[in-house]
C-alpha positions as CSV (number, residue, x, y, z in Angstrom):
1,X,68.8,158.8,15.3
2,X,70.9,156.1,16.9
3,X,67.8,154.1,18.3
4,X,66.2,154.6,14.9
5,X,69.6,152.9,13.1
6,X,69.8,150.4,16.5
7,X,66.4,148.7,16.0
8,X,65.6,148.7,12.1
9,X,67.0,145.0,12.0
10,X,64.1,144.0,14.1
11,X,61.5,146.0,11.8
12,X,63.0,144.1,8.5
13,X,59.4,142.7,8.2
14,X,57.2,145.8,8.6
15,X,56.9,149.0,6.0
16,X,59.0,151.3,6.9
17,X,59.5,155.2,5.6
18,X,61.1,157.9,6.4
19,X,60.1,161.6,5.5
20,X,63.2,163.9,5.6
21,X,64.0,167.2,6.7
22,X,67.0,168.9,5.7
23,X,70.2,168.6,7.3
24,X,70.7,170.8,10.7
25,X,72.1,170.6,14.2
26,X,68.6,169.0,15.4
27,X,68.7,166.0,13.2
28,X,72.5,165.4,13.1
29,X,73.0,167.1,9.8
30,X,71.3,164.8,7.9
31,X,73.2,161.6,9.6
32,X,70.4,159.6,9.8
33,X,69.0,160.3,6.1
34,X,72.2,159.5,5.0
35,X,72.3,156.3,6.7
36,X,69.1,155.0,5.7
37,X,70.4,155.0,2.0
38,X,72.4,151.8,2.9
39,X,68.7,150.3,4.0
40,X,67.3,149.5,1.0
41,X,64.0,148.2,2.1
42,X,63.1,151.8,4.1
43,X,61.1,153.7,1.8
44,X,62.6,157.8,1.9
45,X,61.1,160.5,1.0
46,X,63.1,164.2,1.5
47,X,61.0,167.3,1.5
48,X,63.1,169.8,-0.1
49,X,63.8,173.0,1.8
50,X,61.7,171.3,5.1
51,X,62.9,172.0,8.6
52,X,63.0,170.2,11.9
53,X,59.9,171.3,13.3
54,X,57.7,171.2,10.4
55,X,55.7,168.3,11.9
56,X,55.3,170.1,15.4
57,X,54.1,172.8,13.6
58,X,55.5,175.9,11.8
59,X,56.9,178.7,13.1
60,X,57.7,177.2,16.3
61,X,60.6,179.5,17.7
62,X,63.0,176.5,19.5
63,X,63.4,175.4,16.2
64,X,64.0,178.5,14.5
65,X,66.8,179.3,17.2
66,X,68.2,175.9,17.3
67,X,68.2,174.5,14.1
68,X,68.4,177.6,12.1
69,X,64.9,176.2,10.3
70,X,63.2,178.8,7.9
71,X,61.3,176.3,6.2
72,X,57.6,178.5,5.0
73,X,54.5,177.5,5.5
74,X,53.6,176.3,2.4
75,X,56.7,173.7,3.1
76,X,55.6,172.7,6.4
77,X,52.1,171.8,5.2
78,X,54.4,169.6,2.1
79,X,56.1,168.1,4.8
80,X,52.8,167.2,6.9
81,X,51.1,166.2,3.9
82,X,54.4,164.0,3.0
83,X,54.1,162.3,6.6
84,X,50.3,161.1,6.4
85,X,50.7,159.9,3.0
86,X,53.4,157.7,4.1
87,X,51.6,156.3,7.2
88,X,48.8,155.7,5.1
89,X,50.8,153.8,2.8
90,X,52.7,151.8,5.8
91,X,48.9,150.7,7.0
92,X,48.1,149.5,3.5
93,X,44.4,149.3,2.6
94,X,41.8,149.4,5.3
């Protein structure tokens, strides 16, 4: 989170987005999310009810533990799906 925040000066030029999780001990509580409301040219997306590990994969048990995620399935997938349409749309038009 910190390096995130500490270098999005220098990526002012380039598309930037961020796909959300919700808030747990993993990511801070949300603190980055919350942070990157005050950057205006970051593009957010949250995935309601998503967990920390939904892009590792689902189901994955450090993450259950740790961060207390019971996102399903079916949100995981949202939240994979969420990610590649927003790389897609940083890379523009091939």
């Amino acid at each position: 989170n910190g390096l995130i925040r500490q270098n999005l000066p220098e990526l002012r030029g380039l598309r930037v987005s961020a796909v959300g999780a919700e808030p747990s001990p993993c990511n801070r509580h949300g603190r980055l999310g919350e942070s990157l409301r005050a950057v205006p040219w970051v593009h957010r997306v949250d995935v309601p009810g998503a967990g920390h590990g939904d892009f590792e994969g689902h189901g994955i048990a450090i993450y259950r533990r740790a961060c207390g995620d019971t996102s399903s399935e079916e949100t995981s997938d949202r939240y994979r799906r969420a990610v590649v349409r927003e790389v897609a749309a940083c890379l523009g038009p091939s």
